[in-house]
C-alpha positions, 0 to 999 in steps of 0.5 A, a space after each residue: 502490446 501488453 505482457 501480463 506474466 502471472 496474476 498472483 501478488 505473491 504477499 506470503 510474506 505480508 501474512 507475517 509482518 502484519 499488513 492488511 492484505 484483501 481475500 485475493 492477497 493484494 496489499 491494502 493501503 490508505 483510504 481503502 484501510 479506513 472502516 466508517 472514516 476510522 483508522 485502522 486498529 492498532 494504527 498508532 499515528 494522529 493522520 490517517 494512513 497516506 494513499 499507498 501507506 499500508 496498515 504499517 506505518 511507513 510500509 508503502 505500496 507499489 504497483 501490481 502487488 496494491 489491492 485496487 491498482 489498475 496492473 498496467 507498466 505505467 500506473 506501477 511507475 507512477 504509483 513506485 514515483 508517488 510512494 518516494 514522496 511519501 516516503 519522504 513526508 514519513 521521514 519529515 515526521 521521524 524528525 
């Protein structure tokens, strides 16, 4: 059995920072950011965004909160497991 408590992705506070958010409040990351095979605007880096890297550089999204994800324990522990390597790879680049 499958509990869901609550549908909202509660990302008021994404409004502030800056990240790109869909019309239903989840965040958007990687290829879901590019418009026509461009980067985002104001994207300052020579790659394109990682898959769950949002419009912020080195800013990662996990899980239910991720515009698109499938909103299921397992997905969100695979996708929480993905952003530590990208997290790393972002790391690798700071030098």
């Amino acid at each position: 059995m499958f509990v869901c408590i609550g549908g909202a992705p509660r990302t008021e506070w994404a409004v502030q920072a800056g990240v790109t958010r869909d019309e239903a409040g989840y965040l958007v990351t990687g290829p879901d950011l590019l418009r026509d095979d461009q980067r985002p605007d104001g994207w300052p880096l020579d790659r394109p965004p990682y898959y769950l890297e949002t419009n912020i550089p080195g800013l990662f999204a996990a899980g239910d909160v991720r515009h698109g994800s499938v909103k299921r324990v397992a997905s969100a522990v695979g996708a929480g497991g993905i952003a530590v390597q990208l997290v790393h790879l972002r790391l690798a680049e700071l030098g």
